[in-house]
C-alpha positions in Angstrom: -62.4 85.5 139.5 -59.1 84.5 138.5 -58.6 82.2 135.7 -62.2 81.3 136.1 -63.5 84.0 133.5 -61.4 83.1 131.1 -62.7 79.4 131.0 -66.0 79.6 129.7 -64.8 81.6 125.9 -62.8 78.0 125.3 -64.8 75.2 127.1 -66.7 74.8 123.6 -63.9 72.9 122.9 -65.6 70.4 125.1 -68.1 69.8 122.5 -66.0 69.1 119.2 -66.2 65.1 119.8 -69.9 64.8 120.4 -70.9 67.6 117.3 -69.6 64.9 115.3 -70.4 61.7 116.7 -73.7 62.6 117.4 -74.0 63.4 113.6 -73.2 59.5 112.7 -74.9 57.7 116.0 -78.0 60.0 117.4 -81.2 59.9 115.8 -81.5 62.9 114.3 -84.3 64.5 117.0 -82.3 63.1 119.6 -79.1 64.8 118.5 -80.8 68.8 117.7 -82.0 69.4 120.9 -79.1 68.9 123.6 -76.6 70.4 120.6 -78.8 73.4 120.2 -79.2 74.1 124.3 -75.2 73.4 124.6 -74.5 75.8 121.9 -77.5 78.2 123.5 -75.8 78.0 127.0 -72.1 78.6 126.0 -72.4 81.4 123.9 -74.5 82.9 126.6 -71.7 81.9 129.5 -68.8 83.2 127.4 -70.6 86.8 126.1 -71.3 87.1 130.3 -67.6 86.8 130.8 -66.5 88.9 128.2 -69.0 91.9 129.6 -67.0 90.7 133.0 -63.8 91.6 131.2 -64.7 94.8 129.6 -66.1 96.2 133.3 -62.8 95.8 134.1 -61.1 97.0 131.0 -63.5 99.9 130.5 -62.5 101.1 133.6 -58.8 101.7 133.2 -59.4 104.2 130.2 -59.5 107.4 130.8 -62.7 110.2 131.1 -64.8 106.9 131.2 -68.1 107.4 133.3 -67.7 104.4 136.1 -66.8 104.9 139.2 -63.3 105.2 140.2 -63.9 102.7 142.6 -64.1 100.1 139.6 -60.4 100.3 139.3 -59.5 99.6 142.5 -56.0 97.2 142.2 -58.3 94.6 144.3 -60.9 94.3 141.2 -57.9 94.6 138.7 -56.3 91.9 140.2 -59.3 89.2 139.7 -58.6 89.5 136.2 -55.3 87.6 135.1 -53.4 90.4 132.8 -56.3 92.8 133.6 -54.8 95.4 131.0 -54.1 93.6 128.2 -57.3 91.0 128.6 -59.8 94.0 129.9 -59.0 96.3 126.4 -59.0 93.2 124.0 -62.5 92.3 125.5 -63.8 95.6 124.1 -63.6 94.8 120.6 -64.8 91.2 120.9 -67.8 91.8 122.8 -68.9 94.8 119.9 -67.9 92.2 117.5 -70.2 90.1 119.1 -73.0 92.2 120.0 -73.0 93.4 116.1 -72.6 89.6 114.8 -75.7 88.5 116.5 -77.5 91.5 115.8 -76.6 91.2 112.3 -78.1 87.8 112.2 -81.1 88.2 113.8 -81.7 91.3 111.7 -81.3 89.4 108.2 -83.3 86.2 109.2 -86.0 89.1 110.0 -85.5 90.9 106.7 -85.6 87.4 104.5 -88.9 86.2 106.6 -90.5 89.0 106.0 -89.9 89.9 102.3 -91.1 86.0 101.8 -94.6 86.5 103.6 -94.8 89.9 101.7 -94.2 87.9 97.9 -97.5 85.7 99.8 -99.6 88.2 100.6 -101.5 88.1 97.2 -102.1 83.9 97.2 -104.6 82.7 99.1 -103.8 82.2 102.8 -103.3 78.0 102.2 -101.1 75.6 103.9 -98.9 75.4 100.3 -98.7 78.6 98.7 -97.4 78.2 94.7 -95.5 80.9 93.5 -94.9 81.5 89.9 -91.1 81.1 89.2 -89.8 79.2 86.3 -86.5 78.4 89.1 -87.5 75.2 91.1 -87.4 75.7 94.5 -89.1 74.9 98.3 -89.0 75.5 101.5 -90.6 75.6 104.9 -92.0 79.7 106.1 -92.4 80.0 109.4 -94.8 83.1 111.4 -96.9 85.6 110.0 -100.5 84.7 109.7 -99.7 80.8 109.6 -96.7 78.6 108.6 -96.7 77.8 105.2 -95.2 75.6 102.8 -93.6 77.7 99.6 -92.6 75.9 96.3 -92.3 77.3 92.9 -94.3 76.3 89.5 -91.5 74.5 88.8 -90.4 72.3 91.4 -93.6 69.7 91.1 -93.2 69.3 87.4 -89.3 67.8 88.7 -90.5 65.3 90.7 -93.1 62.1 90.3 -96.2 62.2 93.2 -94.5 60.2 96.0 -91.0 62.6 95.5 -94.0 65.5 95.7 -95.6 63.7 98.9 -92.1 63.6 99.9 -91.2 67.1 99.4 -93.5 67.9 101.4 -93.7 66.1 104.2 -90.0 67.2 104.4 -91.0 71.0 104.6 -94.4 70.4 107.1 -91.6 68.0 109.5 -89.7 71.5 109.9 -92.7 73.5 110.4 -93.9 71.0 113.0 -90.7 70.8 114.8 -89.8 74.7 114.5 -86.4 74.1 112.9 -86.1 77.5 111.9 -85.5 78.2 116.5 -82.8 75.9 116.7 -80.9 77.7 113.6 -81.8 80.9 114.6 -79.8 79.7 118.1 -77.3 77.8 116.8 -76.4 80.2 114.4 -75.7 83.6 116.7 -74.0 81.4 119.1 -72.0 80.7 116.8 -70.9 84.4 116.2 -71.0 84.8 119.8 -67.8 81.9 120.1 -66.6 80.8 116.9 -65.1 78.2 118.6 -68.8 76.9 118.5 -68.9 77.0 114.4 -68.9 72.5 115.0 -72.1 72.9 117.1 -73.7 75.0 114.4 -72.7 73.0 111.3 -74.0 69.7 113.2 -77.3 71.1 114.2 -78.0 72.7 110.5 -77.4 68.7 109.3 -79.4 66.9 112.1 -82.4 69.7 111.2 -81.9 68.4 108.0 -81.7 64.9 109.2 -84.5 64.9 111.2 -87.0 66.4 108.6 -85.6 63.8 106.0 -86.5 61.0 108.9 -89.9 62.2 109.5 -90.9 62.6 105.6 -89.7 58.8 105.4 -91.7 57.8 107.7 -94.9 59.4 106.8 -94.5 58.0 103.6 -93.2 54.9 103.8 -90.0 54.9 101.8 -86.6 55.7 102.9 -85.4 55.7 98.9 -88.2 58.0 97.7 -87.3 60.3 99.8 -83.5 59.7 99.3 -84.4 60.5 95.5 -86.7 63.1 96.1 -83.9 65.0 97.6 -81.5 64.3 95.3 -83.5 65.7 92.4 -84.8 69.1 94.2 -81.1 69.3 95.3 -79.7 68.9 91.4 -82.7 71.2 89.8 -82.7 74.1 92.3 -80.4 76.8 91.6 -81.4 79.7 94.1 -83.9 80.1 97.3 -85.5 83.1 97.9 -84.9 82.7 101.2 -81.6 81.1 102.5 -82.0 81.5 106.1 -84.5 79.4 106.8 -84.7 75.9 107.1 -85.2 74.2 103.4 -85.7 71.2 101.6 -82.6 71.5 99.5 -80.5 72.9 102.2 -77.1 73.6 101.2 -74.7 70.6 103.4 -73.6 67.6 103.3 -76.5 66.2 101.2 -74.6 62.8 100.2 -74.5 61.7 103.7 -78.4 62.6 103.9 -78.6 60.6 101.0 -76.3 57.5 102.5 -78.2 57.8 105.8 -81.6 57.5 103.9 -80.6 54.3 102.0 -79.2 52.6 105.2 -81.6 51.5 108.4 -83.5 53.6 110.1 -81.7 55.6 113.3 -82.7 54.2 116.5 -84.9 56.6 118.6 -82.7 56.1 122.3 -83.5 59.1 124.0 -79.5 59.0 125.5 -77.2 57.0 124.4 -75.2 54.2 126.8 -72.7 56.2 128.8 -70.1 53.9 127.7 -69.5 54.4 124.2 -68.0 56.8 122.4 -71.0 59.2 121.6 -72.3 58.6 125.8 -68.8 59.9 126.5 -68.9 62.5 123.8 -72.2 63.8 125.5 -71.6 63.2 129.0 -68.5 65.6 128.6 -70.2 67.9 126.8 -72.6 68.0 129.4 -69.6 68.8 131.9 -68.4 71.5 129.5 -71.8 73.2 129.4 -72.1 73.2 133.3 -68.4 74.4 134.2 -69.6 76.8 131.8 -72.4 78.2 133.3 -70.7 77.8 137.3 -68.0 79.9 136.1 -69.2 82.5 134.4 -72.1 82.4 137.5 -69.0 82.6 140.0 -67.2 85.2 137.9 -70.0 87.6 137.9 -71.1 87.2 141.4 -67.6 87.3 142.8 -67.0 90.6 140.3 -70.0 92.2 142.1 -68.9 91.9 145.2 -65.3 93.2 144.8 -67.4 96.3 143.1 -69.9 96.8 145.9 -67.0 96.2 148.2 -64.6 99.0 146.0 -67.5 101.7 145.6 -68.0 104.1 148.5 -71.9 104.9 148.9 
């Protein structure tokens, strides 16, 4: 294995130019998916080779239940600094494991305490609840995705910033935002070192359901105002894991974008421009991953079937 298992916990580096480019040059829809499946791929590649590391690592402690064969000086010696790398990879893969868990665990929690404060309204595509704190945002599962906004909110906004509002939640229920987050964001705790890929994919969600509300009605500006008002009247979300209309982010460059032209819809960008370049070798970085951490394992399981008497 060699360095090679190593590699794939810092080739998310690879993706730090296009995270941002892609934020300011790719149509929002354009810009979600490959992020989300780079960040998907990496943080599966590097949690592989730290499970690599702690085969190794596990197997130098003492009264542990592998065989013995497992620390044979041959299957030590794939790892560079086996000692000190195989007992630091412990930690960081229970770190991980629990991280993700974590995660997975409270977007579950938050889902379903919001479909149980539903289960009393009738079972319609926007369910009102009675708050006096404006508020909205997209529910996805249970019985049917649903559309969730306070008492409050539609006395804030004029009809079109309503029709906007909306058509900003039903874009992320129609695009199943709410998977790519609840990728992006466990990936993230898998290799912080992909925290860029998670912060651009939580503002091109944001983007893209701000792009398909203008289109559907129309206006760019109303829907740069409509989000500006829920954005300035809301003060809390029952449920801040899942995808909103008054995200928390970078909501004056949502705003800027909206009052500037429409993003062109190129599926990939020339490769010779900045963002091509920025997503070609992001591209790279997401395939060495993957061959490595492939080679790493394979080449790991052979040195054990090879050290293990039968």
């Amino acid at each position: 294995m060699g360095i090679f298992v190593v590699l794939p916990l810092v080739l998310p580096l690879t993706c730090w130019p296009v995270a941002r480019l892609a934020e300011q040059r790719l149509h929002p829809r354009t810009a979600t998916v490959p992020l989300t499946a780079a960040a998907s791929v990496m943080a599966v590649c590097s949690t592989v080779c730290l499970a690599l590391l702690v085969v190794v690592g596990t197997a130098q402690l003492p009264g542990n239940p592998l065989p013995d064969g497992w620390s044979d000086p041959q299957v030590r010696a794939s790892v560079p600094q086996d000692e000190f790398a195989g007992k630091a990879a412990i930690p960081a893969l229970i770190a991980v494991v629990a991280g993700c868990l974590c995660a997975l665990l409270r977007h579950h929690r938050v889902r379903a305490r919001a479909h149980a404060a539903l289960q009393a309204l009738p079972r319609t595509e926007v369910a009102v609840l009675p708050d006096h704190r404006p508020y909205a945002y997209a529910l996805p599962g249970g019985p049917r995705d649903r559309i969730v906004v306070s008492t409050a909110m539609p006395a804030c906004l004029d009809s079109r910033e309503r029709r906007a509002l909306f058509a900003h939640e039903r874009a992320h229920l129609t695009a199943r935002h709410h998977r790519h987050l609840l990728l992006v964001r466990p990936a993230a705790g898998a290799n912080p070192f992909l925290l860029p890929l998670r912060t651009a994919v939580e503002y091109t969600a944001e983007r893209w359901a701000d792009e398909e509300a203008a289109q559907d009605i129309g206006s760019r500006k109303t829907v740069a105002r409509a989000i500006g008002k829920a954005a300035l009247v809301s003060r809390a979300t029952p449920a801040p894991t899942l995808a909103g209309f008054a995200a928390p982010g970078p909501l004056p460059r949502r705003i800027a974008a909206l009052l500037g032209p429409a993003p062109a819809a190129r599926v990939w960008p020339p490769a010779f421009t900045a963002v091509g370049l920025a997503l070609w070798t992001a591209a790279t970085g997401t395939l060495l991953s993957t061959m490595f951490s492939a080679n790493s394992a394979l080449t790991l399981l052979l040195l054990l079937h090879a050290a293990t008497p039968l």
